[in-house]
N, C-alpha and C positions, 0 to 999 in steps of 0.2 A: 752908490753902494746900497742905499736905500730900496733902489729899484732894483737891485740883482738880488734882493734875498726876498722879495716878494714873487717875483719872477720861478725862484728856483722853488717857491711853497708850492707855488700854484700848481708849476711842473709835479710836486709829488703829490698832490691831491688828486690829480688828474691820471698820472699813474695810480696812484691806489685805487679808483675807481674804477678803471680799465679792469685794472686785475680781480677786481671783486666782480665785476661782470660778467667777464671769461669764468670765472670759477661758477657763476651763477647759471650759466648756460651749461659747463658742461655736467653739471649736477641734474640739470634738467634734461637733458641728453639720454644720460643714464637711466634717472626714474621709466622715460618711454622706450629704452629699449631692453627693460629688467625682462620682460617675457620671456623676450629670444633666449636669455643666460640662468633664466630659472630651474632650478637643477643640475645646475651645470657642474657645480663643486660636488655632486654626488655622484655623478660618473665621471667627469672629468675627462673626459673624448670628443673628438668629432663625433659627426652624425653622419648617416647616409642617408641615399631618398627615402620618402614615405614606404610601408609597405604593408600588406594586409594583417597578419600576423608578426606581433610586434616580438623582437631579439633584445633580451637585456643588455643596458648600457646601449642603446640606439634610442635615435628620435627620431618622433612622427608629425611629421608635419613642425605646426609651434611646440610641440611639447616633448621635453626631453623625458626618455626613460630613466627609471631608479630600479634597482634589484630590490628585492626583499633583502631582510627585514625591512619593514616598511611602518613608517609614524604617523598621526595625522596632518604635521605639517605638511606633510607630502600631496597629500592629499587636499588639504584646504589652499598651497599653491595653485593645484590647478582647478580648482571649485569654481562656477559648476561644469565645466567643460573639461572631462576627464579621457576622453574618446582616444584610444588607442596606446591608453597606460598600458607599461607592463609593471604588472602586484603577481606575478607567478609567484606561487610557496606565499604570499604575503598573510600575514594571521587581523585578517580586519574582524573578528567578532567584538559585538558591539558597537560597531561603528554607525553613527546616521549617514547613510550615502542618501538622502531622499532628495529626486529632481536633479540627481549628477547624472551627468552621458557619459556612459561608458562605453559607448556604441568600438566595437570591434576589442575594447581590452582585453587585456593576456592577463587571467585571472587564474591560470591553471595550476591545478594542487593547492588552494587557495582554502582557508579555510575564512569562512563566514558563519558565524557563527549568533543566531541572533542579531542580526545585521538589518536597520532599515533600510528598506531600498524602494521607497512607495513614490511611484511619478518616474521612476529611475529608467535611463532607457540602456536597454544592455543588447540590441539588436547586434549579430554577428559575434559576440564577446565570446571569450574561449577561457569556459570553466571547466576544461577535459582534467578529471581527478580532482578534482575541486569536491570541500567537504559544506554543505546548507542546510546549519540544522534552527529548527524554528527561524526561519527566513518569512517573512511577509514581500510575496510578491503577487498579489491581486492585480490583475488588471494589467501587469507590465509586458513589455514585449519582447520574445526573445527569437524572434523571427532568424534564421540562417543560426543559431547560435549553439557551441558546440559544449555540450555535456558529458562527453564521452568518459563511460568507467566513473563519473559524479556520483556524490551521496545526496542524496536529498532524503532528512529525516524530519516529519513534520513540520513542512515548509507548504507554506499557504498561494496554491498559485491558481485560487478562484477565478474564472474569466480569465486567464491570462493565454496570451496570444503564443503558441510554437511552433509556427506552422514552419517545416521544414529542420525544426529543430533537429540536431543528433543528439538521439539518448541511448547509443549502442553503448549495454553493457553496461548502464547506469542502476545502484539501488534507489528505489524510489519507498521510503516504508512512512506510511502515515499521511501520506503526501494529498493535500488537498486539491485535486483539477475537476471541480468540476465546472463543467460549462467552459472549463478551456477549448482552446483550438489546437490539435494535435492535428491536423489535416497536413498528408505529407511528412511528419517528421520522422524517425528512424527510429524505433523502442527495439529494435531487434537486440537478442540475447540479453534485455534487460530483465531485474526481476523487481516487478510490482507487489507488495505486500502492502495488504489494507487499505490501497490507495483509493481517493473516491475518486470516479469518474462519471459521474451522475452528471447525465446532458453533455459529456464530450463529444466533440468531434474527432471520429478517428478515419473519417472517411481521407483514403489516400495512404494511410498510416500503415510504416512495414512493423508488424509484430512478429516476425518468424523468430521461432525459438524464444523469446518472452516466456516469461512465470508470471503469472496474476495472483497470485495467491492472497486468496480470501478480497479478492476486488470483486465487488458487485458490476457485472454488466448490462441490467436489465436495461437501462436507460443510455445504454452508449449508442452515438451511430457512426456505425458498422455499414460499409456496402460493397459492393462487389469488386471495389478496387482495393481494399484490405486486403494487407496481407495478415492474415491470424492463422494460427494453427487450429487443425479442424478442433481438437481439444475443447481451446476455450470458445470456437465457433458455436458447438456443441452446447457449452452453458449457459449461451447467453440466450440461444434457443427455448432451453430449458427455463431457464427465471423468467422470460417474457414469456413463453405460452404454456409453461407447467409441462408433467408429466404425468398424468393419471391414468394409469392403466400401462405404461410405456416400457415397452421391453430394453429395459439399457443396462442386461445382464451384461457385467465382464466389461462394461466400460472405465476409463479412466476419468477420475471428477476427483480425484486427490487436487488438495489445495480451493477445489470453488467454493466462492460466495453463495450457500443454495439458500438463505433464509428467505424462511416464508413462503417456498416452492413450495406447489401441488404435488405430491408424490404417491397421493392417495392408490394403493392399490397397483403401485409398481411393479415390474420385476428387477430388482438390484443384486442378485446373485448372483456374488463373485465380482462386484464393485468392486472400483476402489473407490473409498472415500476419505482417505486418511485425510486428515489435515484440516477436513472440510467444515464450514459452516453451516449447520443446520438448523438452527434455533426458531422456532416458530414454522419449520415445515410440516406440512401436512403430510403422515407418514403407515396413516392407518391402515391396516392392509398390506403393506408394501413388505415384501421379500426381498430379507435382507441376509438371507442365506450366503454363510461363505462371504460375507462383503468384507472387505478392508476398515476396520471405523477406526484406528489404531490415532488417538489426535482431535479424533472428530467432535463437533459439539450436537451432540443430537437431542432433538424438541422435547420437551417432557411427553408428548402424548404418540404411545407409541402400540396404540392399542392395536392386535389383531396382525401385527407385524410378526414377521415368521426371522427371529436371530439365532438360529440353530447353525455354528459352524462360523460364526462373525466372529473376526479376530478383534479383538476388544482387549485391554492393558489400561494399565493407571493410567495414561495420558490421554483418555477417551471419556468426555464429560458427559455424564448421562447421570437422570435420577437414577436413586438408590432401586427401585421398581426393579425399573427395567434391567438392571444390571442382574437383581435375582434371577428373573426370569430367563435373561442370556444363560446365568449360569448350569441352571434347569433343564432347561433345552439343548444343553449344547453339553454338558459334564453329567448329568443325572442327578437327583436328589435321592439317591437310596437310603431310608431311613434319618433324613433329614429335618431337623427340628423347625417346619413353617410355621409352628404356631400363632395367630392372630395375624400373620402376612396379608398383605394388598396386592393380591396376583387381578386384580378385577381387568377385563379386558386381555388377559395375557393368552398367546400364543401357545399353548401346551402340548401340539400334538405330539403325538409318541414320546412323550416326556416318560422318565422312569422315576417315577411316583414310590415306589413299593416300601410299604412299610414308613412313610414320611408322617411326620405329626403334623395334621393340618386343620388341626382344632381348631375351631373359631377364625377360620381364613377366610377372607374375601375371594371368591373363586365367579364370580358374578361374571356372566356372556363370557369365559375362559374358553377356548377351542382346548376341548379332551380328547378329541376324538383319535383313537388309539392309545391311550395313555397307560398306562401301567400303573394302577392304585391300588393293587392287590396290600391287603394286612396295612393300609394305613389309616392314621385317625381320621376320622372328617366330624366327628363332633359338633355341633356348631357350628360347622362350617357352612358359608350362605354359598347355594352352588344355581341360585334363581339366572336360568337365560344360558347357561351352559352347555354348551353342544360335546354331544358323544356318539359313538354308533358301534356296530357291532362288534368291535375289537377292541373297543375300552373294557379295559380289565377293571373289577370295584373289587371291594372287600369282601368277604363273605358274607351274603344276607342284607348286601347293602340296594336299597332300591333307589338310582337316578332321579325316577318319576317322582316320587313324593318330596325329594329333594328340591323338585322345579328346574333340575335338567332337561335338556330338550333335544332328545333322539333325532340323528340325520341320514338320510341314508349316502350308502356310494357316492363320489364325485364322480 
């Protein structure tokens, strides 16, 4: 009796152990094969084979897809090997993605927003509608990767590699490349505002139909496999070897980057320049007759410059000067109160002067020559280096010469 109740212990100890083992293996089972089933309660599907552009609710490869809305759990499941997620619509601003592969994900209509993404490789990823504002991506590679219709608003893609990139029809505003690689990629019908592209490579790169507006090109390269419209071909010409002297009556420069351009002694009659950056050009001389400036930001120093017939409106940043003198030149000053005015350097020919108060005016190296000053004050007025000739009209009894005008003849 004795021995049958030992017998049948042993027998259940021996069972219990059995079964605690089996339980211990298939818990161990499980932990190695979590990968395969991760995500799985979120779509809740089979899979099909791998494929290059990922369909929500499928998997790729090991890693199952999730639709948006999207969490970071989601996200730090498949960390750092994220490669062929689908986050379409998904709202990740904010998020640290730095040193995850996302190589080929379907990120489309996605917004990132403030998003790190430094070390991150996004080669092939497809951001087509996708919104990246303040995104840091220096240095990252977005090699084959599609941007189609994307926003990018001051997102940092210094040194960053896109070569072959599609950026059809994407905003780029604020947008830092430079020193990127753009060789090969596709910017057609894109519109570039204020992007820097200082030391890009765009050699390869189709720009047809592309807007630059207000993008500096002096430093791009550009070669003969470009495609660019002659337009901005045009201005990048123009900032790397200046204009001075250069007949570019009635061309279109609305939206260029021109600061700091030579334009000394231009012809720009009947420009357009709307829109355009000028700040710091050198513009002395230059005929600006009839130009479009309607936006434009033009240089303080604008001596000698002929704006007779420039279409000029509040949205047209210029000094206070120069804007009298537009109005001068181009509406008349008949009977006009100039008094103590800073015309010095101003463009006046056939200005209508007649009967203006221009007492104690700065009229200093002013082109008069034909002017209409009949019956007005000049008082005071310093008229030292001023040029006239035989069709400038003065006041009665008024002498030029002792005023230190200085008579020219015919052109």
């Amino acid at each position: 009796m004795k021995n049958n109740l030992q017998f049948k212990r042993k027998f259940l100890w021996g069972s219990a152990l059995i079964i605690l083992g089996l339980a211990g293996l298939c818990l161990l089972s499980l932990w190695f094969i979590r990968p395969l089933f991760r995500g799985f309660v979120i779509t809740g599907q089979p899979v099909p084979p791998p494929q290059k552009t990922p369909i929500p609710g499928q998997e790729i490869g090991r890693q199952f897809i999730v639709s948006a809305p999207l969490n970071n759990e989601v996200l730090e499941d498949c960390f750092p090997d994220c490669a062929y997620l689908d986050l379409s619509g998904a709202n990740l601003a904010g998020l640290d993605l730095s040193w995850v592969d996302l190589t080929g994900a379907n990120l489309a209509g996605a917004t990132l927003e403030g998003v790190k993404l430094r070390k991150a490789t996004l080669e092939e990823v497809n951001l087509q509608g996708a919104r990246l504002y303040l995104v840091n991506l220096e240095g990252v590679s977005l090699h084959d990767a599609n941007l189609f219709g994307a926003a990018l608003v001051n997102t940092n893609l210094f040194k960053a590699s896109l070569v072959g990139t599609n950026l059809q029809g994407a905003f780029l505003g604020g947008v830092n490349l430079s020193r990127a690689d753009l060789s090969q990629a596709d910017l057609s019908r894109a519109f570039l505002y204020r992007t820097t592209l200082s030391g890009a490579n765009l050699s390869g790169a189709n720009l047809g139909e592309a807007e630059l507006w207000r993008v500096y090109l002096g430093e791009v390269r550009i070669d003969e496999t470009t495609n660019i419209d002659d337009k901005w071909r045009l201005v990048r010409e123009i900032v790397s070897q200046g204009a001075p002297g250069r007949d570019l009556s009635g061309v279109d420069l609305a939206g260029a980057a021109l600061e700091a351009t030579n334009f000394y002694g231009a012809n720009l009659s009947g420009a357009n320049l709307s829109e355009a950056g000028l700040i710091g050009a050198a513009m002395g001389e230059a005929n600006l007759s009839d130009a479009d400036l309607r936006g434009a930001t033009l240089p303080v120093g604008l001596a000698g410059a002929n704006l007779k017939g420039a279409r000029i409106d509040e949205t047209t940043q210029m000094d206070e000067k120069w804007r009298i003198v537009w109005e001068i030149v181009s509406q008349g000053a008949l009977n006009r109160d100039l008094a103590q005015v800073d015309l010095e350097g101003a463009f006046l020919r056939e200005a209508n002067l007649k009967g203006a108060n221009l007492a104690g005016a700065d009229l200093r190296q002013t082109d008069l020559t034909g002017a209409d000053l009949r019956e007005a004050n000049l008082e005071m007025a310093d008229l030292s280096g001023a040029r006239y000739d035989q069709n400038t009209k003065w006041p009665a009894g008024f002498d030029p010469a002792k005023s230190g005008a200085v008579p020219v003849g015919p052109e």
